[in-house]
C-alpha positions in Angstrom: -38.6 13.3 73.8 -39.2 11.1 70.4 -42.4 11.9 70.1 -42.0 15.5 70.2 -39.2 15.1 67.4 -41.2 12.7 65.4 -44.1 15.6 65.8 -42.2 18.3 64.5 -40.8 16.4 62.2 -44.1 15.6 61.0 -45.5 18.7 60.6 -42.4 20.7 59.4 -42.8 18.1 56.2 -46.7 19.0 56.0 -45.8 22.8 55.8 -43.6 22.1 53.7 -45.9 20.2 51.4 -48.7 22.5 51.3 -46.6 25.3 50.5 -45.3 23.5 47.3 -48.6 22.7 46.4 -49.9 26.2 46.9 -46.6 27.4 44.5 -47.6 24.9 41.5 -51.4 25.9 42.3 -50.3 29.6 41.4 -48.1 28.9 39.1 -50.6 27.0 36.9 -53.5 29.8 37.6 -51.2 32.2 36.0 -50.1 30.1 33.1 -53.8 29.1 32.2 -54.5 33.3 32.6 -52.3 33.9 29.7 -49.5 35.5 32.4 -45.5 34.3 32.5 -44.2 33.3 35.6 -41.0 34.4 36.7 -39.4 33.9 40.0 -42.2 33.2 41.7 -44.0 36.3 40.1 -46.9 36.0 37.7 -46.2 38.7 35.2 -48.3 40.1 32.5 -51.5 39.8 33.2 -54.7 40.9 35.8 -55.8 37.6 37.5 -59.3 38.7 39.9 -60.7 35.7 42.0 -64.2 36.0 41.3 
């Protein structure tokens, strides 16, 4: 039964992680695009992937 705590456990702090990451990955893609973020919202300008 530990081990299947300890596992969830484990990856509830890796999804949690990642999605942090992915937040301050946006966030600075829209600041380097000339855009304001705003909770959570990149406002101001057209980002494209290309």
């Amino acid at each position: 039964m530990f081990r299947l705590l300890r596992t969830f456990i484990l990856v509830l702090f890796a999804f949690v992680a990642g999605m942090l990451f992915e937040r301050e990955s946006r966030q600075e893609t829209c600041e380097a695009g000339g855009g304001l973020w705003i909770e959570n919202i990149c406002v101001g300008v057209e980002l494209t992937n290309d």
